[in-house]
C-alpha positions as CSV (number, residue, x, y, z in Angstrom):
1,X,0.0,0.0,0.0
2,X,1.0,3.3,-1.0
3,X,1.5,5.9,2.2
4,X,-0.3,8.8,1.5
5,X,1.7,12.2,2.0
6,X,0.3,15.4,1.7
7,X,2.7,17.7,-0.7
8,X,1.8,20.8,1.3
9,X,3.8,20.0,4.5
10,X,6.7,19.6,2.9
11,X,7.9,23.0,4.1
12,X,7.0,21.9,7.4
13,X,9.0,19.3,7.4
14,X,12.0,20.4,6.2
15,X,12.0,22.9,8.6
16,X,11.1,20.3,11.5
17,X,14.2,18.6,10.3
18,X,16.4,21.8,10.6
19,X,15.1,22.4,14.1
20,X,14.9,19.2,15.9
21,X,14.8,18.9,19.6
22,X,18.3,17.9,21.5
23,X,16.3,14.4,22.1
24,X,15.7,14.2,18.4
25,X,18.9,15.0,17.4
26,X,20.2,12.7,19.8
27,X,18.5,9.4,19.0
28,X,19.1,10.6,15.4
29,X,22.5,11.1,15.0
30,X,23.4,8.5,18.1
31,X,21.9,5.8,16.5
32,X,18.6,5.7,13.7
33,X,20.9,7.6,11.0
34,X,23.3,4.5,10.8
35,X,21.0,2.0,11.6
36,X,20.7,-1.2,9.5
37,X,17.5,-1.1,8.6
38,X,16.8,2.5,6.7
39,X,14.9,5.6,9.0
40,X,13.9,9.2,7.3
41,X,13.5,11.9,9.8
42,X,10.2,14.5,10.0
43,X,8.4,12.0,7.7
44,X,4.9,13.0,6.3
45,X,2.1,10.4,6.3
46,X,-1.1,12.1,5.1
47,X,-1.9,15.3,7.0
48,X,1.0,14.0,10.0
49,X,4.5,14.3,10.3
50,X,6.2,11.6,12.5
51,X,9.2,12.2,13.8
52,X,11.4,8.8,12.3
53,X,9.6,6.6,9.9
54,X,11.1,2.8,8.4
55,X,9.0,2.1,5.6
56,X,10.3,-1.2,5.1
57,X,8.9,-2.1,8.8
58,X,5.8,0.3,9.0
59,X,7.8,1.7,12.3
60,X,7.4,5.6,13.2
61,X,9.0,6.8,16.4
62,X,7.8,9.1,18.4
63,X,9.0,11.2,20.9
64,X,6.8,13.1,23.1
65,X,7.8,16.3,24.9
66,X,5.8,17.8,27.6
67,X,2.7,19.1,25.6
68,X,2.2,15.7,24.6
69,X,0.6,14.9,27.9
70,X,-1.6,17.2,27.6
71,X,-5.5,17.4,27.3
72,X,-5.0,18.6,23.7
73,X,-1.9,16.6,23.0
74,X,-3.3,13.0,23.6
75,X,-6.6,13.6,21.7
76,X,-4.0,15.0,18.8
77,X,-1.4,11.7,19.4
78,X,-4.4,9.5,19.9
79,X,-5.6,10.6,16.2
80,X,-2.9,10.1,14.8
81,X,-1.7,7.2,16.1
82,X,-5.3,5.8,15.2
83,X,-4.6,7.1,11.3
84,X,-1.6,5.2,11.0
85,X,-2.8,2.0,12.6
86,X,-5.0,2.0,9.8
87,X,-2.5,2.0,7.8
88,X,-0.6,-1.0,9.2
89,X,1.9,1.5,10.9
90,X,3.4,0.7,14.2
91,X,3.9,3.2,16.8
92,X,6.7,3.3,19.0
93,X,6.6,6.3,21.5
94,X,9.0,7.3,23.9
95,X,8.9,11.0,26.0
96,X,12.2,13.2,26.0
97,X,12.5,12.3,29.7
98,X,12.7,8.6,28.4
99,X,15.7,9.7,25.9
100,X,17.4,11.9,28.5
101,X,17.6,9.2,31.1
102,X,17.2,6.1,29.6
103,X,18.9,6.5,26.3
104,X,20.6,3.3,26.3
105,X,17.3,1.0,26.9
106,X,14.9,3.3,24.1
107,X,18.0,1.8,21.5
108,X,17.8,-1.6,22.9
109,X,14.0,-1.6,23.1
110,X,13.7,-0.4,19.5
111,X,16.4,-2.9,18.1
112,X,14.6,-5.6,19.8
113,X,11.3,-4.4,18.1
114,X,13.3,-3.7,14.3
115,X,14.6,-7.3,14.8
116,X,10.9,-8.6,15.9
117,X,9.7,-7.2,13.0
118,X,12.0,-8.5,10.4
119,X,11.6,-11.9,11.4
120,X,8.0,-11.7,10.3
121,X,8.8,-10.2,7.3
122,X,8.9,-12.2,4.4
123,X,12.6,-13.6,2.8
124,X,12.4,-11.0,0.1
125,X,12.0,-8.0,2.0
126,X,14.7,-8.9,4.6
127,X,17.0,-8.9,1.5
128,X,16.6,-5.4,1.2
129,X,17.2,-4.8,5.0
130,X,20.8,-5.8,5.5
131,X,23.7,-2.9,5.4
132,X,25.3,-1.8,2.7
133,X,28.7,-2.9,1.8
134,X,30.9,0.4,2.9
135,X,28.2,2.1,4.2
């Protein structure tokens, strides 16, 4: 199935890219950029942008900072978590709190989970999932 993306926010996006959050940049650059399996930053899907996004698993990662426990913020996250289940997205979701003190088990936790998910991905698409000779 194609993921839907709305054109519009693609501004947005870039701009969400330029400006991420220390936690953001952290789990980026500390471990999703050279990850085996491939993760885009400030993906859109439909009218959302998720903060990482494998489209070879259907993972996004989320990280939530204070705002997101908010009235307004769960009835937001709660949408759009709903929106992506529909389309067979998975949604991982950690807070900043969880990056700032905890870095090392969100990494394991979402390795375990990227590993999880290729073993019940069929043969073909694992071939696409193992690194790159000199990458």
């Amino acid at each position: 199935m194609k993921i839907p993306r709305n054109k519009n926010m693609l501004q947005n996006a870039r701009k969400l890219r330029k400006s991420m959050t220390p936690q953001e940049r952290h789990l980026w650059y500390d471990f999703l950029r050279n990850y085996p399996v491939k993760f885009r930053r400030q993906e859109i899907i439909g009218a959302y942008i998720v903060d990482f996004y494998s489209h070879k698993i259907k993972l996004a990662i989320e990280l939530d900072g204070s705002q997101h426990y908010e009235e307004n913020g769960l009835k937001h996250d709660r949408a759009r978590t709903d929106f992506l289940s529909k389309l067979g997205i998975k949604v991982l979701r950690f807070s900043n709190h969880d990056i700032n003190k905890n870095f090392y088990g969100v990494c394991t936790y979402i390795d375990e989970y990227v590993k999880k998910c290729l073993r019940n991905t069929p043969q073909s698409a694992k071939a696409d999932s193992s690194p790159k000779r000199g990458a």
